[in-house]
C-alpha positions as CSV (number, residue, x, y, z in Angstrom):
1,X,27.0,4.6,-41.0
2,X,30.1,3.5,-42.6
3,X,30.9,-0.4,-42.8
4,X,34.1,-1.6,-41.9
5,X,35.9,-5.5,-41.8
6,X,38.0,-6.5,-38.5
7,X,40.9,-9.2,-39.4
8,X,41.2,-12.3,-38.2
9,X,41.6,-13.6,-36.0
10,X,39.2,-10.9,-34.0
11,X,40.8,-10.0,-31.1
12,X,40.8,-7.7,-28.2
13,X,42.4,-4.6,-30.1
14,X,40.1,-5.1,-32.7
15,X,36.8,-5.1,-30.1
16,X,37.6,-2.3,-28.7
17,X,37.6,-0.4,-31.6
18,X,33.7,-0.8,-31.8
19,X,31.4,1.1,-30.3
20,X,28.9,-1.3,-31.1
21,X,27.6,-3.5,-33.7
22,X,26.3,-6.7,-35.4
23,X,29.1,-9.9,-35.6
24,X,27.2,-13.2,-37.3
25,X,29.3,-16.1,-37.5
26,X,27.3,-16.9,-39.8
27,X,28.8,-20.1,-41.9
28,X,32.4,-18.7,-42.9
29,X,33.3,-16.9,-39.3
30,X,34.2,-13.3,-41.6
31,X,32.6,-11.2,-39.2
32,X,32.0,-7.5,-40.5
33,X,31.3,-4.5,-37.6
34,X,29.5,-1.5,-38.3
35,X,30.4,1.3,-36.4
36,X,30.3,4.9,-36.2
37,X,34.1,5.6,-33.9
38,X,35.8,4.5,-31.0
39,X,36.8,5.6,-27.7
40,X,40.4,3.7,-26.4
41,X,39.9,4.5,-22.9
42,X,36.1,3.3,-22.6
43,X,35.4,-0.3,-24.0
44,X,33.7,-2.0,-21.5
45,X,30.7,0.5,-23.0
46,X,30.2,-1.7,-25.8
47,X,27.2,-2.9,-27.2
48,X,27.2,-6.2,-29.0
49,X,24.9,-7.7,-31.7
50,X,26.6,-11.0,-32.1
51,X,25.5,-14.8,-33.5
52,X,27.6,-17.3,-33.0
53,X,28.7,-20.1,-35.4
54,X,27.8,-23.8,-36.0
55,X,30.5,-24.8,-33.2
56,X,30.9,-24.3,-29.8
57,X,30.8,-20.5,-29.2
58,X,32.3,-18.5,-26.4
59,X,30.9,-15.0,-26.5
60,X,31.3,-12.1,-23.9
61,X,29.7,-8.6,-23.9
62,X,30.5,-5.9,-21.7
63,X,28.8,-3.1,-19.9
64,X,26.6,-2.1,-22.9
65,X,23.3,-4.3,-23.9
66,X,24.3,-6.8,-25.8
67,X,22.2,-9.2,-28.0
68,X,24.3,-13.1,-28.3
69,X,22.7,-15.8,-30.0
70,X,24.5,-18.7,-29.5
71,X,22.9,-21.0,-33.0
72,X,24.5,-24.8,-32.5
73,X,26.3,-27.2,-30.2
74,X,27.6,-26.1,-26.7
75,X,27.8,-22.1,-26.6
76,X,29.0,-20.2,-23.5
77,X,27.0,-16.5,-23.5
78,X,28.4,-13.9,-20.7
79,X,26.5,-10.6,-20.7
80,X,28.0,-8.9,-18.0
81,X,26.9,-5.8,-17.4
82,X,23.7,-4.1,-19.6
83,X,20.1,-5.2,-20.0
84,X,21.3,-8.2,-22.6
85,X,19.1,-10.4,-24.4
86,X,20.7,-14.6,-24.7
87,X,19.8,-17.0,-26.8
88,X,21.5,-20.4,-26.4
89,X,20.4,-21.9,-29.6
90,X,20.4,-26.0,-29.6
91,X,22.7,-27.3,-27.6
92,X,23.6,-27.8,-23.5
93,X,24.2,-24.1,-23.6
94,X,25.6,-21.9,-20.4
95,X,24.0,-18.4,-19.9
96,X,25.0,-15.6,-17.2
97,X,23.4,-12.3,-17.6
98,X,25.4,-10.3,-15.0
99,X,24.1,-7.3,-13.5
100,X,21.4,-5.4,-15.6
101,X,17.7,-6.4,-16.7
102,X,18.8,-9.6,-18.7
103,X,16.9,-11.9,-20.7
104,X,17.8,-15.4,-21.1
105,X,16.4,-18.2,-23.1
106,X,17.9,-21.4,-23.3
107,X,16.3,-22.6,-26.2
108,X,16.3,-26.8,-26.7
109,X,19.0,-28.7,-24.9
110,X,20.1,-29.2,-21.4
111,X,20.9,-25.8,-20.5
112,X,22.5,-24.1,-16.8
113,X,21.0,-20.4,-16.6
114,X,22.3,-17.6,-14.7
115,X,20.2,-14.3,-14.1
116,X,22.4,-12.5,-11.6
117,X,21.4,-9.2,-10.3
118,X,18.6,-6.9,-11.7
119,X,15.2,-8.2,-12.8
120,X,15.7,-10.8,-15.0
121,X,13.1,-12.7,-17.7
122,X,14.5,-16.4,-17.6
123,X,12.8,-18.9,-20.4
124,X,14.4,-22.1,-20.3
125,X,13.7,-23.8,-24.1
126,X,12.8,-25.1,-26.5
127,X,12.7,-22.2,-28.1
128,X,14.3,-22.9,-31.9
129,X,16.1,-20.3,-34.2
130,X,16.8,-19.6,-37.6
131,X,20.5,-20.0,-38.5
132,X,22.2,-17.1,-40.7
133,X,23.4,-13.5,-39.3
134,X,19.7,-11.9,-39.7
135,X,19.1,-10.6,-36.2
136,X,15.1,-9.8,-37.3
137,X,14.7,-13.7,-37.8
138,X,16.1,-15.2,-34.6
139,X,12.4,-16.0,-33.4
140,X,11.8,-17.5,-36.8
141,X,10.8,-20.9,-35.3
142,X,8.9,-19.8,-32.0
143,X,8.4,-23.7,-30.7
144,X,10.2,-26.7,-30.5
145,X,8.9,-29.8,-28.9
146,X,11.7,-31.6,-27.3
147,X,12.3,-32.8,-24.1
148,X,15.3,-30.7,-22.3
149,X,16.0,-29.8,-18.9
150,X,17.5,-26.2,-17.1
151,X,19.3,-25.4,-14.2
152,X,18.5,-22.1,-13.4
153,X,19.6,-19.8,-10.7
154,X,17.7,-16.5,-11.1
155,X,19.5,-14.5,-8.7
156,X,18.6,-10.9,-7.3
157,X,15.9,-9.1,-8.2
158,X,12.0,-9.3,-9.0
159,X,12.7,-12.6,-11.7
160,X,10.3,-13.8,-14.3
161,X,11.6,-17.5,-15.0
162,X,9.6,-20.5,-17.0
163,X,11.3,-23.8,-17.6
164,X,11.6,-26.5,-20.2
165,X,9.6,-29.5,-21.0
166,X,12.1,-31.5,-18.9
167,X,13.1,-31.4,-15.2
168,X,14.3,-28.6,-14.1
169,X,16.1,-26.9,-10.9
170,X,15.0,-23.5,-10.5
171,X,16.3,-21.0,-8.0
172,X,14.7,-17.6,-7.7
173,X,16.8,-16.3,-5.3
174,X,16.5,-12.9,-3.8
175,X,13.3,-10.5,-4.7
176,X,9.8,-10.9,-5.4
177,X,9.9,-13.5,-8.2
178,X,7.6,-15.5,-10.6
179,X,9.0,-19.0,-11.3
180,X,6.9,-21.2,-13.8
181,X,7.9,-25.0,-14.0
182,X,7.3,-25.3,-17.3
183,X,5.4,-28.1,-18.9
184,X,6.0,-32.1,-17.4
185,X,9.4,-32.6,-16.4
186,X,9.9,-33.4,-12.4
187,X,10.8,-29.8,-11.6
188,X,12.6,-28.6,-8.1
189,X,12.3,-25.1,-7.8
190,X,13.1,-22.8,-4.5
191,X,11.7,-19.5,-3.9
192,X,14.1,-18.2,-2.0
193,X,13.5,-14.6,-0.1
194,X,10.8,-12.2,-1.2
195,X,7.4,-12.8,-2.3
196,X,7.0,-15.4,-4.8
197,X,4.6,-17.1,-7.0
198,X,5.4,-20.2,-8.0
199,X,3.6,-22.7,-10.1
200,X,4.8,-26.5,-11.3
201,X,3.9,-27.0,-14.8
202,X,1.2,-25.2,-17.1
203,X,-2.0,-26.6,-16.1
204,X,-3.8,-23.4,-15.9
205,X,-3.1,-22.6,-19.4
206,X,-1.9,-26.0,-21.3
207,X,-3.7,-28.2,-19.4
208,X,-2.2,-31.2,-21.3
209,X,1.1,-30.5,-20.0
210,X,0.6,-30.1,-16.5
211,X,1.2,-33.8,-15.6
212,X,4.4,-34.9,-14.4
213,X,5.0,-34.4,-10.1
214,X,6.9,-31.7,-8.8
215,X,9.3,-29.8,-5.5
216,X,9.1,-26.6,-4.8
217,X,10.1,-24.8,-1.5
218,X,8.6,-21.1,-1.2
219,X,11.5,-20.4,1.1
220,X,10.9,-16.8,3.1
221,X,8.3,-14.4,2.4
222,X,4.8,-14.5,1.6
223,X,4.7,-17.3,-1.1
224,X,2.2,-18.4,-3.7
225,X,2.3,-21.9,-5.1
226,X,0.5,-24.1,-7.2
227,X,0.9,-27.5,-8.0
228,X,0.3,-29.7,-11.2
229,X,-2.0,-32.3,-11.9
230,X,0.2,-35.0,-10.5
231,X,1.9,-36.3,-6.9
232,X,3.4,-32.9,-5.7
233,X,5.7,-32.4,-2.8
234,X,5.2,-28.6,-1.5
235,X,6.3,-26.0,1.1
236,X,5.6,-23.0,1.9
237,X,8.4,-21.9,3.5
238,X,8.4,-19.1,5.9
239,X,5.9,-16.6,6.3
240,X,2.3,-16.9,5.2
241,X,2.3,-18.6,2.2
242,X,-0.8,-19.9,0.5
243,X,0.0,-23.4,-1.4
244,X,-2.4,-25.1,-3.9
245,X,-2.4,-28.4,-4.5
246,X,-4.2,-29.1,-7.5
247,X,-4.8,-32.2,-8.8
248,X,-3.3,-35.8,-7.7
249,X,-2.0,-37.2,-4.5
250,X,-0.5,-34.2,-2.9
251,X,2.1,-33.5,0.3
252,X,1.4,-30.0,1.0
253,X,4.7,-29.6,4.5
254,X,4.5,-27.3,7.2
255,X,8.5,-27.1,9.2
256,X,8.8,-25.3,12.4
257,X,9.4,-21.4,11.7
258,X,6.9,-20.9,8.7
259,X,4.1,-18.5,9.2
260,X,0.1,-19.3,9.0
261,X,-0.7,-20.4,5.9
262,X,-3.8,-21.1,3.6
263,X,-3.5,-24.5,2.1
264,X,-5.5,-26.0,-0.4
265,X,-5.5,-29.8,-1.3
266,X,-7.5,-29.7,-4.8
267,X,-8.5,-33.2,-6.0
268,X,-7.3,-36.7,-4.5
269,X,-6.0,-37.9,-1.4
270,X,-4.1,-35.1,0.0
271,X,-1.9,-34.8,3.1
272,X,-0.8,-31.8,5.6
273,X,2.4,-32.7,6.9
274,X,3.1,-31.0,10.2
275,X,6.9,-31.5,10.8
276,X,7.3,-29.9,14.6
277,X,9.8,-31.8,17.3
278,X,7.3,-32.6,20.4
279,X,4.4,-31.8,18.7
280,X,1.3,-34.2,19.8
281,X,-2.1,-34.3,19.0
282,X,-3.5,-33.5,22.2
283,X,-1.3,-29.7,22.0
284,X,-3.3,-29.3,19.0
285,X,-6.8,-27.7,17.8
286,X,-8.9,-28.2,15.4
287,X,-12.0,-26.6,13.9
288,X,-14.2,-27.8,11.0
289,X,-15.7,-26.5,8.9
290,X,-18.8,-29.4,8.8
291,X,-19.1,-29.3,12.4
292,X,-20.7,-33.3,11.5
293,X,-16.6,-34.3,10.8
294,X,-15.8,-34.1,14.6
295,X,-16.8,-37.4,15.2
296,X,-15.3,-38.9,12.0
297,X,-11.4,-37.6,12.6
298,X,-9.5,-41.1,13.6
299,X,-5.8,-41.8,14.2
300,X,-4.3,-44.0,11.5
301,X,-1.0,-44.5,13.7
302,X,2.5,-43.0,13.4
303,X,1.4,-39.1,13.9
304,X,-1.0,-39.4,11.1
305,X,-5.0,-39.5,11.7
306,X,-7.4,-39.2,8.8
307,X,-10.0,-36.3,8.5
308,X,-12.4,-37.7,6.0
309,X,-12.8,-36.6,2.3
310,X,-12.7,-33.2,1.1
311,X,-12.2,-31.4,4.7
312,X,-11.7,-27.7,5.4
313,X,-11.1,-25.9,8.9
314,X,-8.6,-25.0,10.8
315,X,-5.4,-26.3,13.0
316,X,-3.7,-24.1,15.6
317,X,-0.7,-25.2,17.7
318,X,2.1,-23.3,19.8
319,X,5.6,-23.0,18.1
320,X,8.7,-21.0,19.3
321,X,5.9,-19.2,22.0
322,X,3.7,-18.2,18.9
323,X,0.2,-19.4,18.4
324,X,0.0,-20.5,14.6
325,X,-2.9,-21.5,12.7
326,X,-3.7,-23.4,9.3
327,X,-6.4,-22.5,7.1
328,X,-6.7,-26.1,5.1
329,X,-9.1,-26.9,2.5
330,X,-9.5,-30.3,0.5
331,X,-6.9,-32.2,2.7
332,X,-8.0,-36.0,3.4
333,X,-4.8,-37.0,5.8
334,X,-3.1,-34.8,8.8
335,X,0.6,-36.1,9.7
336,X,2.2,-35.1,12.5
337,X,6.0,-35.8,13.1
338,X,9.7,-34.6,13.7
């Protein structure tokens, strides 16, 4: 394949006379294309192998699948159209993969994430890469302990997304999607439509990290969600959802319109908030699962009664002319309000 030099500065004449190729901005900015011909009337079928330079880079691909690492400071990375891999580098980097199957990682720094339609793989950091135009080497430093944060909005499709050590908003949007907090951090992350699984923090895998309290709303669909080892704040959404607690002090919320969920508390003092206008206790009932609770269930005043520690069963109730019913497991603390 011949090898041939673009001037500078590289502009859009020059880009579309490649039909693909590697750019490195390497630390002189001379980029070099290889390329076998070009097609006037077609450039938005480019495919791009570019890494960007020790400033802030602005880097957009087309409809082919490109590859843009974005290496230091503040880099903007637009894929567009294609199944394009991002890499943000260090930095409070901005990726948008456009339609296609895109994968985006962040890599360290404070970074806004943008899947857009297709099925995307989202990684939020702290991810570190080796500087220099070898594209084989861009993983050369797999880990990188620092403390940053994403903002990322998955968008359509069936979404893989984990974030950073740091808090992070996650969106998944549209489809069936699986949205990882990441480790610590005081993440937010909404479900959207489709069936989710959604879990705050690590402590299935690096337990060590699991530890800092969490949001997440399942929004609709039939949602999975797992809490941390800390304080989390945690809702279903609608449909019939199954939300885990785990460990610490949890508030595991039930809103008017969600579906019959399975709840879990896990460890501590854990609380089922049922948030339904006109809702009282007597409208309500309740099954245990240790028949030998009935007697110990008292009201603690303002909606709220405590059920003891530890308790499973059941609560049913009326809502919108639909009988609904909990299945509730290691909750301590029912709350009733509007």
């Amino acid at each position: 394949m011949p090898k041939s030099s673009l001037p500078q500065p590289l502009d859009d004449e020059a880009l579309a006379q490649a039909t693909g190729g590697y750019f490195s901005g390497g630390w002189d900015m001379h980029p070099e294309v290889n390329r076998d011909g070009w097609t006037p009337d077609a450039p938005e079928t480019v495919t791009y192998h570019i890494a960007g330079s020790d400033g802030m880079d602005s880097l957009t691909g087309g409809q082919g699948d490109d590859v843009f690492a974005g290496n230091n400071q503040n880099d903007t990375l637009i894929g567009q159209g294609g199944n394009d891999l991002l890499m943000g580098g260090s930095g409070h980097d901005s990726l948008s993969g456009g339609g296609g199957e895109d994968t985006l990682e962040g890599g360290s720094g404070d970074d806004t994430l943008l899947g857009g339609a297709g099925n995307d793989v989202i990684r939020g950091g702290d991810w570190g890469y080796v500087k220099g135009p070898d594209p084989e080497r861009q993983h050369g430093q797999p880990w990188r302990w620092e403390n940053s944060s994403a903002h990322v909005d998955a968008g359509s499709g069936n979404d893989s997304v984990i974030g950073t050590h740091g808090s992070d908003m996650i969106q998944g949007g549209d489809g069936d999607d699986t949205l990882d907090g990441g480790w610590n951090g005081q993440d937010t992350i909404e479900g959207g439509a489709g069936d989710d699984v959604i879990r705050i923090g690590h402590d299935t895998v690096y337990e060590y990290y699991g530890s800092a309290r969490g949001e997440v709303d399942g929004g609709s669909g039939n949602d999975s969600i797992w809490g941390n080892g800390e304080d989390d704040l945690l809702r279903g959404g609608s449909g019939d959802d199954l939300v885990d607690g785990g460990a610490g002090n949890d508030t595991i919320i039930w809103n008017p319109g969600d579906g019959n969920d399975t709840v879990a508390g896990g460890a501590g003092n854990d609380t089922l908030w049922i948030r339904m206008p006109g809702l009282i206790l007597d409208d309500m009932r309740f099954t245990f699962d240790n028949q030998s609770l009935t007697g110990q269930v008292r009201e603690l005043g303002g909606g709220a009664m405590h059920l003891g520690e530890q308790v499973s069963g059941t609560v049913s109730f009326m809502s919108d002319g639909q009988e609904v019913t909990i299945r509730f497991s290691g909750i301590e603390t029912l709350r009733i309000s509007a």
